[in-house]
C-alpha positions as CSV (number, residue, x, y, z in Angstrom):
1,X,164.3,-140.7,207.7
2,X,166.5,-139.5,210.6
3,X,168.3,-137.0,210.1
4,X,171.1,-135.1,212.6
5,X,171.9,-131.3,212.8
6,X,174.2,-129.0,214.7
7,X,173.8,-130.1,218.7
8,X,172.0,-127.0,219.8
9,X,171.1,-125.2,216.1
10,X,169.3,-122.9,215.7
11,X,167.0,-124.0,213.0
12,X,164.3,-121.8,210.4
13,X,161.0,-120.6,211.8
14,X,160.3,-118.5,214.8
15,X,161.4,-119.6,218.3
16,X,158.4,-120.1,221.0
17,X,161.7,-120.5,223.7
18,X,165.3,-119.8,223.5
19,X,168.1,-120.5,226.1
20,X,171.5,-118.8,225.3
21,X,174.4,-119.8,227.5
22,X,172.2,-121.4,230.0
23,X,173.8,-122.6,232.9
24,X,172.4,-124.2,236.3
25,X,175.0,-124.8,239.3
26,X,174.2,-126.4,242.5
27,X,176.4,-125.7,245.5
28,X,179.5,-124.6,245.7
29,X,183.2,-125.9,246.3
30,X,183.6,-129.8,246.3
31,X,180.1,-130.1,246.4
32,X,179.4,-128.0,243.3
33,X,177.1,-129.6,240.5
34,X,176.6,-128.4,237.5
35,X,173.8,-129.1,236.2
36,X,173.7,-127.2,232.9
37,X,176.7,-126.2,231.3
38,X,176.2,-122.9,228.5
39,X,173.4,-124.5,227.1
40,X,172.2,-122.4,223.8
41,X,169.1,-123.8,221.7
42,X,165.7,-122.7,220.2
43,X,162.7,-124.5,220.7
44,X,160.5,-123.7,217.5
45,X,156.7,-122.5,217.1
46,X,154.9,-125.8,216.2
47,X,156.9,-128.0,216.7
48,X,157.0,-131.0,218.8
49,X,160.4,-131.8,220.2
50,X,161.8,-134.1,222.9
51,X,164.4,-133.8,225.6
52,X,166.8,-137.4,226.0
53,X,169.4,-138.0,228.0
54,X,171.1,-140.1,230.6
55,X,170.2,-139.5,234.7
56,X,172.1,-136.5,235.6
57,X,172.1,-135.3,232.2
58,X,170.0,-132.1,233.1
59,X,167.6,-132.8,230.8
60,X,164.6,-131.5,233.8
61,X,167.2,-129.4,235.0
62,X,166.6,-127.7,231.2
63,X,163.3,-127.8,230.5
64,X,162.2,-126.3,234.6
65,X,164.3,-123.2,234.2
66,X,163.1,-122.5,230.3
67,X,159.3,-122.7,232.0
68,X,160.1,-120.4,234.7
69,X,159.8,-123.5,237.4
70,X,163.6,-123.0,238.6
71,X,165.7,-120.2,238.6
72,X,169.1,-119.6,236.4
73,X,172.9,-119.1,237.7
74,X,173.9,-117.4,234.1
75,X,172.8,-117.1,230.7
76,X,169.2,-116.5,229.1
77,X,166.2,-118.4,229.0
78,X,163.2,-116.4,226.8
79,X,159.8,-117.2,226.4
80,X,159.2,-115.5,223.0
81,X,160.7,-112.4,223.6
82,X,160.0,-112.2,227.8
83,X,163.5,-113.0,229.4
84,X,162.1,-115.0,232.3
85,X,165.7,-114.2,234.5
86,X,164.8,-110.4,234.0
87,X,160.7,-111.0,235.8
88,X,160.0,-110.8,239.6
89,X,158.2,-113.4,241.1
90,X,154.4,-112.0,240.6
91,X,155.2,-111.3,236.8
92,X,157.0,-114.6,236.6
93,X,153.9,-116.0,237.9
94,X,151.8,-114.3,235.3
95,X,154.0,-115.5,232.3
96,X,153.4,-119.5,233.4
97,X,149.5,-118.8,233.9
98,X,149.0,-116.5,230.7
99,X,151.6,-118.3,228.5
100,X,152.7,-121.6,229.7
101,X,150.7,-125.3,229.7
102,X,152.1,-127.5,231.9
103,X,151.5,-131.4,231.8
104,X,153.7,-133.5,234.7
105,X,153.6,-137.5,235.2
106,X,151.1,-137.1,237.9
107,X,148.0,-136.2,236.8
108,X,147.3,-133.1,239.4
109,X,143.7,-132.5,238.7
110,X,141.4,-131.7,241.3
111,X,138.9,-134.8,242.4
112,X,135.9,-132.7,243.6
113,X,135.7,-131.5,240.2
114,X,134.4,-133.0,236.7
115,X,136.7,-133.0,234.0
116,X,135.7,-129.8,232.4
117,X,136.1,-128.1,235.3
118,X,139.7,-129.3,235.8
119,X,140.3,-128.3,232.1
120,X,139.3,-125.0,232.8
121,X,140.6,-124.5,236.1
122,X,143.4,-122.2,235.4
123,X,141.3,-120.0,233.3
124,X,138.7,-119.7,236.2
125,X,141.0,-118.9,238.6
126,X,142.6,-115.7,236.3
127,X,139.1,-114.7,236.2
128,X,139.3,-115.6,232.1
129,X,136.3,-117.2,230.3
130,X,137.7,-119.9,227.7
131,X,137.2,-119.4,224.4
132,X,134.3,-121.9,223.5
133,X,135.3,-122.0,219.8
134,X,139.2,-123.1,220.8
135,X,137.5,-125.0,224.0
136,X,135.6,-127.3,221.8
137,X,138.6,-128.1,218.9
138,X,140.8,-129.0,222.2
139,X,138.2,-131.4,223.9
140,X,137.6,-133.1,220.5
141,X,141.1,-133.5,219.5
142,X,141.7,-135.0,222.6
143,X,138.6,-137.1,222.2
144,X,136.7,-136.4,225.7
145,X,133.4,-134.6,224.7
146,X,131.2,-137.7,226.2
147,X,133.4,-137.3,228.9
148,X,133.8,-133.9,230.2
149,X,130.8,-134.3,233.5
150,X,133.4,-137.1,235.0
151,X,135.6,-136.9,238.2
152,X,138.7,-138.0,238.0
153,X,138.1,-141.1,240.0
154,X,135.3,-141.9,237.0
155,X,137.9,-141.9,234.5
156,X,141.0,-144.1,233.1
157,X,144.8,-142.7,234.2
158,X,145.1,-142.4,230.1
159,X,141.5,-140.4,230.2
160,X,142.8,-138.3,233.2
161,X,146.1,-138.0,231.2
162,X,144.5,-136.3,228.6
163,X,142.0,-134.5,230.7
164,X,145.5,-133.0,231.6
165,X,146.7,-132.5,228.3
166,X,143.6,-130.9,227.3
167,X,144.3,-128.2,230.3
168,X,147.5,-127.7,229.2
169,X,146.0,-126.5,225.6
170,X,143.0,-124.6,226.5
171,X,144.6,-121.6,227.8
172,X,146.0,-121.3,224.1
173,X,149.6,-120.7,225.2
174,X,152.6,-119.9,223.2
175,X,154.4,-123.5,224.3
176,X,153.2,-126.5,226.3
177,X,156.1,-128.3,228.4
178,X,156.0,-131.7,229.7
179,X,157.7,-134.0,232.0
180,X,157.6,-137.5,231.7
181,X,154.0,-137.1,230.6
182,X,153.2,-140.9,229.9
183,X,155.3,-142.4,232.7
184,X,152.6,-143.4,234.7
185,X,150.3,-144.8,231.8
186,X,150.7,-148.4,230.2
187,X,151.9,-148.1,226.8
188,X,148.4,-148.3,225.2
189,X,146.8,-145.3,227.2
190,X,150.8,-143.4,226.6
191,X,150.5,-144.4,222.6
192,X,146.9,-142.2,223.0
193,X,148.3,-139.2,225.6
194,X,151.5,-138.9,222.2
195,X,149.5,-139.2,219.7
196,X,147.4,-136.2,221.4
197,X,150.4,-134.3,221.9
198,X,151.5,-134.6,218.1
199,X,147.9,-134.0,217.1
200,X,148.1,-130.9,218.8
201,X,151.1,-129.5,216.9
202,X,149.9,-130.5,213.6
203,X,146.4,-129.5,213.8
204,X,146.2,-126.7,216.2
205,X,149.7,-125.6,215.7
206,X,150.6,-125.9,219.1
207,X,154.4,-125.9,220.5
208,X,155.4,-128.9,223.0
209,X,158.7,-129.7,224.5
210,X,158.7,-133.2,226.6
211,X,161.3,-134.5,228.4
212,X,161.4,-138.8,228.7
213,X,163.5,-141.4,228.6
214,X,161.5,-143.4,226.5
215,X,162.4,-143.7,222.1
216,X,159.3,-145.0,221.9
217,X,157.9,-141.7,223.3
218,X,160.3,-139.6,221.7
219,X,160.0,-140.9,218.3
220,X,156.7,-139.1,218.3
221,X,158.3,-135.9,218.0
222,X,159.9,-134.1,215.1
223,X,163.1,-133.5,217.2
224,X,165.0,-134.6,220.1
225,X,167.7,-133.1,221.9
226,X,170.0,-135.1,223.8
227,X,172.1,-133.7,226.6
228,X,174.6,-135.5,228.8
229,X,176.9,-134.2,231.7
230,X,175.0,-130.7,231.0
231,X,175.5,-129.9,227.6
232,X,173.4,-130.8,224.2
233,X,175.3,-133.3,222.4
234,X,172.9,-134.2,219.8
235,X,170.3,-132.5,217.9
236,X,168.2,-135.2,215.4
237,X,165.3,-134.3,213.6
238,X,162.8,-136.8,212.2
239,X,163.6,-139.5,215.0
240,X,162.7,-143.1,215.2
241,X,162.8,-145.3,217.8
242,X,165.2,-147.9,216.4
243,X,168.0,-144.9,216.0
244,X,167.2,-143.2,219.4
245,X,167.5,-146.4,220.9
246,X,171.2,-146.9,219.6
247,X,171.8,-143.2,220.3
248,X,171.2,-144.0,224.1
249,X,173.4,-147.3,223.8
250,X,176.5,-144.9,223.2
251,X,175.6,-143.5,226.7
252,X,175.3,-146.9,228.2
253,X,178.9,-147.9,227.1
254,X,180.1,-144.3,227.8
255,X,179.6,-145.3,231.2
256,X,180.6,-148.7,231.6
257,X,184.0,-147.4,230.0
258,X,184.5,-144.5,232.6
């Protein structure tokens, strides 16, 4: 069942990330973009939600300055309770290593290493052991313990996909973002990389925030935002793909109209 709430609402449980009049301009004068428009929402502890929208939407824009990739022009963005606009650059960089898991469409491990080693790259180079308990419940979950003494170049784009996801998750951080994390997978090896993702909510009570453009993608999560022209203009919980699908025809005929 699909169900729609408030665009933006706060919902029950504890946020992981929080944006409160969150707005990102570009330029200035005729030139002037704006990207994000007062953009308020809560992104909750375990849960898996999904960023839509049309190009230009701001749906990136969105999810880089609530990771601390991009910087704000106004408003809030919180990573538990760190305001991420009120951090220098050396404690900004601290917060993404200590506290953020990243997973992009390219791949970015490292080829001269295996895939534990990627895995537990970012931990290595914060001079942090992994904890081998957690270590082991990630590789498993993300089915690459037969794996783990492979290069990259040894391994399928959907294994090195989830070598990436597993990276993301070993450093146990309060939220995991990714961008387009399937786009360069066919829909087999992106089915696996999602079902991951949602097995990594559910079972390890992880919190992931994904932007795409795909329903199919999105209808893996347990919420998904849509923005357009800036601002959140839906907010649906329990997607699937048949209903995102029509949600993104409105945009399609929004601009043919215009």
């Amino acid at each position: 069942m699909t169900t729609t709430t408030q665009p933006g609402a706060t919902l029950t449980g504890v946020a992981a990330a929080r944006a409160q009049d969150l707005s990102k301009v570009y330029g200035t004068g005729e030139t002037q973009v704006i990207a994000l428009d007062q953009v308020s929402v809560d992104f909750r502890q375990g849960q898996f939600t999904a960023i839509m929208g049309p190009s230009g939407s701001g749906k990136s824009t969105l999810m880089h300055c609530m990771a601390g990739l991009d910087s704000v022009s106004s408003g809030s963005a919180r990573i538990g309770d760190v305001e991420l606009t009120a951090l220098k650059d050396k404690k900004l960089t601290q917060l993404r290593r200590d506290k953020i898991g990243f997973i992009f469409q390219a791949f970015n491990l490292l080829p001269t290493l295996n895939a534990l080693e990627n895995i537990t790259l970012p931990m290595d180079i914060a001079g942090r052991k992994p904890d081998k308990e957690w270590l082991d419940r990630v590789v498993e979950t993300v089915g690459l313990a037969d794996r783990l003494k492979h290069r990259p170049s040894e391994l399928s784009g959907g294994q090195q996909q989830r070598v990436a996801v597993a990276r993301a998750l070993a450093s146990q951080p309060a939220i995991i973002f990714g961008d387009e994390p399937t786009g360069n997978l066919d829909s087999r090896s992106g089915a696996e990389v999602l079902g991951f993702l949602r097995n990594s909510v559910r079972e390890l009570g992880q919190t992931v925030v994904m932007v795409t453009h795909d329903p199919v993608a999105a209808a893996y999560a347990d919420r998904v935002i849509f923005l357009a022209d800036g601002r959140i203009v839906d907010d649906i919980a329990d997607p699937t793909a048949d209903a995102l699908l029509e949600r993104m025809k409105g945009f399609d005929g929004k601009r043919r109209t215009t």
